[in-house]
N, C-alpha and C positions, 0 to 999 in steps of 0.2 A: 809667718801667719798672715801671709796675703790674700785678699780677696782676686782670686785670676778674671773676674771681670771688671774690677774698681779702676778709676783713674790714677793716677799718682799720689794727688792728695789724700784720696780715702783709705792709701798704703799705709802714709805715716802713722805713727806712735804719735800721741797727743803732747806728750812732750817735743817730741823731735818739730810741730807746729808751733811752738811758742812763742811769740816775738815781746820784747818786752814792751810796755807800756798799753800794749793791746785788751780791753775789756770785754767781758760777755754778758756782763750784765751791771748793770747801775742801782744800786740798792736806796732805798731811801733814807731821808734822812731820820735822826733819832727822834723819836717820838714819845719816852720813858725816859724818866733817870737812866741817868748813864751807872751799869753794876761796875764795881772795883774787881780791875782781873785778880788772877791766881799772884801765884807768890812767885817772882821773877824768876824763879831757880826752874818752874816748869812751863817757862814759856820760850819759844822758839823762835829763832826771825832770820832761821836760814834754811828751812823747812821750801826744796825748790817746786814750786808751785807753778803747773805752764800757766802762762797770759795766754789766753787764746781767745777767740770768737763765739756766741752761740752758736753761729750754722755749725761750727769748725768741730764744737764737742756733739752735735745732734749728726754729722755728718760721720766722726770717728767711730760714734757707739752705733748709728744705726750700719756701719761698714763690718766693724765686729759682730753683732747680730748674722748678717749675714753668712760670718764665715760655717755657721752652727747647722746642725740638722735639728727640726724642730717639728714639736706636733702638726703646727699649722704649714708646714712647709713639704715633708718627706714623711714616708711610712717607715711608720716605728716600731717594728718586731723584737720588743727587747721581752725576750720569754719570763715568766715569773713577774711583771712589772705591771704589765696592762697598760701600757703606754698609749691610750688611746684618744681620741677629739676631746675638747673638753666644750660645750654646748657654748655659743658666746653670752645667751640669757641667763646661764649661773653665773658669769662674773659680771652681768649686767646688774643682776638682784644682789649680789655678793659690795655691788660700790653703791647702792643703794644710801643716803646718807647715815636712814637709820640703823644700818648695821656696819658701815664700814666703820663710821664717827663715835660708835658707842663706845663706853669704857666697863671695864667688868665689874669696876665697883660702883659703878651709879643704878641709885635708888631702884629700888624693886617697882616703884609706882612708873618710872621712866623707862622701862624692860621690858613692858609685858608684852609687845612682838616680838622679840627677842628670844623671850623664855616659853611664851605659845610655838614658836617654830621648834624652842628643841624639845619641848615635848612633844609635838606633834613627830618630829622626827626619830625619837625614842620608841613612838609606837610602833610606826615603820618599821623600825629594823628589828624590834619585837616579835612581830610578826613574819617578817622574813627569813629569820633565823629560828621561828620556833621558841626559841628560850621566854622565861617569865618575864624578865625585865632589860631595860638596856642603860647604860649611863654612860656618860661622853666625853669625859673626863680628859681621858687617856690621848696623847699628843703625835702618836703614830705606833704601826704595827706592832714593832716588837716592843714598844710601851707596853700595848695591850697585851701579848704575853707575859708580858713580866707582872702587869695587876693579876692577871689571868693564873697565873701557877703561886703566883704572895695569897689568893685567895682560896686555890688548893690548900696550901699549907696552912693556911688561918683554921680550917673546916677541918683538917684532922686535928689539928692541935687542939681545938674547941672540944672534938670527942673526946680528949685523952691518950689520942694514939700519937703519941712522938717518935713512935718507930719506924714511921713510913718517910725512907730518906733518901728512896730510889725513883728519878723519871726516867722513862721509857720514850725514846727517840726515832722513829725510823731513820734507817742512814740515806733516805731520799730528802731530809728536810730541809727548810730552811735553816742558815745558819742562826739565824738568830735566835730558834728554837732551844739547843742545848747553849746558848749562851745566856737567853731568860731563865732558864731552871738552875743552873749552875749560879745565878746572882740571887735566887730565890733561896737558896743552901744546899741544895738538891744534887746529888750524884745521880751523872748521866750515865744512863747505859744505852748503847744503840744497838736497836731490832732493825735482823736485816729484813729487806724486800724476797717474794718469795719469784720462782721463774717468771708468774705473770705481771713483775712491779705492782703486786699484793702487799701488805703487811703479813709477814712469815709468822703465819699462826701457830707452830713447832715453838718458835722461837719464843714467842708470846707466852705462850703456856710455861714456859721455862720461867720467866720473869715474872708471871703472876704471884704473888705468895703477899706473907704480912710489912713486907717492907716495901713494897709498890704505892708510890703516894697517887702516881697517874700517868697516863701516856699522852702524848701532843701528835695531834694526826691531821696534818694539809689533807686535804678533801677540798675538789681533787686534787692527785699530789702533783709535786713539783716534777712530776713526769707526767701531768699532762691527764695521768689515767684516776678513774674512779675507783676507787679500792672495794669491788665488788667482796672483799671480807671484814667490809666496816663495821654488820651487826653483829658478829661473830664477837669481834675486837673488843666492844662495847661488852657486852657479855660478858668476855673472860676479865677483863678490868672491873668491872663490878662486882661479879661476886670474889673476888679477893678483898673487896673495899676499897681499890684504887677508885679515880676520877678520868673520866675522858675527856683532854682538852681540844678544842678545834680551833685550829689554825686558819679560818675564813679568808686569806689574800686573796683567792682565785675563786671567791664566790659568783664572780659575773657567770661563770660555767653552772649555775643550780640554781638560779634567782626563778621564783615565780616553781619551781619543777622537786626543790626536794630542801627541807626544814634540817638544819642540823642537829636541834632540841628535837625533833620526831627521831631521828636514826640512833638517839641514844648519849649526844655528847651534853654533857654539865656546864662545860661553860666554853664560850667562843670571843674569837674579834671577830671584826671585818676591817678589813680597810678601804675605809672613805674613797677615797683619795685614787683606790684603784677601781676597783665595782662602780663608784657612783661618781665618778667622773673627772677627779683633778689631777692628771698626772704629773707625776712626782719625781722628775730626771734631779739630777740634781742628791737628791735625798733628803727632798722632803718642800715645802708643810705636807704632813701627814696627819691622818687620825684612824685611832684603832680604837673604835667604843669598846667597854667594859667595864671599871668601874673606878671609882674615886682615887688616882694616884697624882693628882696634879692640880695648880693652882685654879680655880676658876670653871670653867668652865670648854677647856681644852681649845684646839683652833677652830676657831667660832668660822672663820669665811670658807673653812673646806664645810664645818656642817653647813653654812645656807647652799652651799652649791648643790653638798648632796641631796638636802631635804627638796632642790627647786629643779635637778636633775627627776624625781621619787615621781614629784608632783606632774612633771613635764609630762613624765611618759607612762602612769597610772599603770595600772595590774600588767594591763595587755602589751606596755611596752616592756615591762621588765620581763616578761616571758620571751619577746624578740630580742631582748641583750642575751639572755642563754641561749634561745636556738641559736642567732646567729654567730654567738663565739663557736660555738661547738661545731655549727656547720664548716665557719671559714678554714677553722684549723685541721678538720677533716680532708676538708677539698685541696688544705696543703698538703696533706700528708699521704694522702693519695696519689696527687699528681706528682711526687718526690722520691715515694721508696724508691722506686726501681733503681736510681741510681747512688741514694743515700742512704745507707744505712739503719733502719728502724731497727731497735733495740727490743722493742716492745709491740710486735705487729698486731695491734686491736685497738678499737674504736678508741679516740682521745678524746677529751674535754677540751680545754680553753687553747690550750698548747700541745705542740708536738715537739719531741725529743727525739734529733734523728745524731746519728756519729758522722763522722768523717774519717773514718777507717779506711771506708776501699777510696775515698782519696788520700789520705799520708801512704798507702801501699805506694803513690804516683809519684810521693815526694810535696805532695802538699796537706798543709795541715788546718785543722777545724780552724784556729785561729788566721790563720791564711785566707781561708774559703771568707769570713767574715771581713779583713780587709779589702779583700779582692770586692765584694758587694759596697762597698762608699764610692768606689768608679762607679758603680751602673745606679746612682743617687738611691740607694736605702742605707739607712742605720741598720747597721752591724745586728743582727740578735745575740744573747747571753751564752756567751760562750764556756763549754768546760762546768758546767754543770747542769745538774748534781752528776756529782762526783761519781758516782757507781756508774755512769756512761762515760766510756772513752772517747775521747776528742768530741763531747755534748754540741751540739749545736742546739739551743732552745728556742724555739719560735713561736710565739707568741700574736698573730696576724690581728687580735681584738673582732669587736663587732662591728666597731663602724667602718673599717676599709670598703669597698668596693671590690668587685669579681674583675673589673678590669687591674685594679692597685695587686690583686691577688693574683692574677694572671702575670705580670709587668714581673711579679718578683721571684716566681716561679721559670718563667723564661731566664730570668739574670741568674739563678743555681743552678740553673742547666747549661747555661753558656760556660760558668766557672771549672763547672764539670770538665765539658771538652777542653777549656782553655788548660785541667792540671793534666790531661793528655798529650796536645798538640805543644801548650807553649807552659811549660810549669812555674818557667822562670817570669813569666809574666805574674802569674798571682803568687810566688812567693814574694815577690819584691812591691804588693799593693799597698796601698794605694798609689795612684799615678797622678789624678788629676783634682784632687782636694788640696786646699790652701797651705796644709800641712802634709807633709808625705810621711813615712817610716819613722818613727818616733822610739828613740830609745825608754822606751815604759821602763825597764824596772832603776836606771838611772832618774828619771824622771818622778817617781817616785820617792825614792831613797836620797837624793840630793834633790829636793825640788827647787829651780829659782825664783824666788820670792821677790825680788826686788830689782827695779828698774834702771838700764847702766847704758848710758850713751853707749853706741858702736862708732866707730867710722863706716863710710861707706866704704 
């Protein structure tokens, strides 16, 4: 896990820099009673700790940093994620004293900026989604599915109707869709997609009846496409008394252009985090507003981002976050079928979903295509799904890239192209010139090493 531009010292392990007696910082002296430690049985004093230097640990972790693909550094097409810029004035307002330093249980008279920004921020998204109301609760996406469908089932049971014990899935969804309804009590049934990656309205009509609690519908879906049979959908779930839930992840594609409370759905998330600016590698902090399942007042510093994102860019920018998701990933998907695979050849939203079919015909595989892309410096996009695409490549290009960023990564899928022609064995065996090369993933995985072990050289 070398940095191939570092010097030797910024190779080493922080241990492997240790010398004894060496200090990186002088602490002062006590200034409180001295507290009485623990009970010796849980105290340690062979616990090997390096002696090292300040520069020596700011030199190690900023060498590590480096080895990383990062928002501020590479474009990040990770499809489904929205992995996009995050403004540096929301984490400017976000360390703010007043909101980084506050505590969730101090006085309501010492909060009131605090609790004016998330209501003001409640209105926002009120509005933007259409729905009556909003609450903030909820500590990321599939949280807010899971308040999201505990609130379906609160609202049948309230009427009386304990019969309704079936959610309805499309098999394009998120996973974490039939895993929220499944912890909600809910039996998943999955509605397939119809030839146009529609919601299979045949299918739908099958599963309407007195045991439908509700259906969970990405809009747009995790293919990228608008389910032009959304009002239809709405419709047949309602008059059986089912509920329509929306899955809001991929809202930056309909902000400012189309209400999901207008098209018919009962209740939604959004997530924060992705639409309104903080992305979330890693997994997570996240938030997915909807309603009261958590202590407090949910991740307080992704809402200031988003509410200082909302405020930033007023009506007319959030109309320029959907067009230009929707254009970029247009302009991707145009300048790529001819040699990639489109499953779905019509207009897309946020993301485009192409296969890598007619190249595994060549011996190279979606998963391939994607490490072969860390040589020409982009992160990988989401590979292998959803699942109903073979060999999925999802991309995801966001609204802030650039037409040259968008061009740069378009040429690098086309060279890959020729390269599983002319030299296959070159992008089976990618990465080449990242810190780390071919990694056994599913060892890595399944025995992961946890814990730090002298080598010899």
């Amino acid at each position: 896990m070398l940095n191939k531009g570092g010097n030797r010292d910024t190779k080493r392990l922080l241990m492997d820099r240790s010398v004894p007696g060496r200090v990186g910082v002088v602490t002062p002296g006590l200034d409180v009673p001295a507290a009485p430690l623990p009970d010796a049985a849980y105290l340690r004093d062979d616990l090997p700790l390096p002696e090292v230097s300040e520069p020596e640990v700011v030199q190690y972790f900023t060498a590590l940093s480096q080895l990383n693909f990062s928002i501020d550094t590479h474009f990040y097409p990770l499809g489904s994620c929205t992995m996009k810029y995050n403004p540096k004035v929301n984490d400017e307002v976000a360390f703010l004293p007043g909101f980084a330093g506050i505590h969730p249980q101090q006085p309501a008279e010492q909060s009131q900026g605090a609790l004016e920004l998330l209501y003001r921020l409640q209105d926002f998204l009120t509005e933007v989604t259409g729905m009556a109301t909003t609450s903030l609760a909820t500590l990321a996406g599939a949280h807010g599915e899971l308040g999201g469908v505990l609130m379906m089932r609160a609202y049948h049971l309230a009427r009386g109707d304990s019969g309704r014990t079936r959610m309805g899935i499309p098999d394009s969804a998120h996973g974490t869709n039939p895993a929220s309804a499944a912890m909600a009590g809910f039996d998943v049934v999955t509605i397939p997609s119809d030839a146009d990656g529609n919601t299979d309205l045949a299918a739908l009509q099958e599963l309407a009846g007195d045991d439908l609690a509700g259906v969970m519908i990405t809009l747009p879906s995790t293919l990228g496409l608008f389910d032009t049979n959304i009002l239809e959908v709405c419709r047949i779930v309602h008059e059986c008394g089912g509920l329509v839930y929306g899955d809001g992840a991929n809202m930056n594609a309909l902000l400012g252009r189309a209400k999901l409370g207008q098209l018919g759905f009962d209740v939604c998330h959004l997530n924060l985090h992705k639409t309104f600016s903080t992305p979330h590698g890693g997994g997570g902090p996240g938030a997915g507003p909807i309603g009261k399942i958590s202590g407090f007042h949910g991740n307080f510093g992704v809402l200031v981002r988003a509410y200082t994102y909302i405020r930033t860019l007023g009506a007319a920018g959030l109309l320029s976050i959907s067009g230009n998701a929707v254009l970029n990933a247009n302009y991707i998907m145009e300048s790529l079928k001819d040699i990639y695979e489109l499953p779905y050849d019509r207009t897309c939203m946020h993301e485009v979903v192409f296969s890598a079919d007619r190249q595994r015909e060549r011996g190279v595989s979606g998963l391939e295509v994607a490490k072969r892309l860390l040589d020409y410096g982009f992160h990988a996009p989401t590979m292998y799904f959803p699942l109903i695409v073979h060999e999925a490549l999802m991309i995801e290009p966001t609204e802030s890239e650039t037409k040259e960023t968008l061009d740069a990564f378009i040429d690098a899928l086309r060279a890959i192209d020729a390269e599983a022609t002319a030299e296959p064995e070159l992008v089976q065996h990618a990465p080449h010139s990242t810190p780390v090369s071919r990694l056994d993933e599913a060892t890595a995985a399944r025995r992961p090493v946890l814990r730090w072990e002298a080598v010899a050289d």
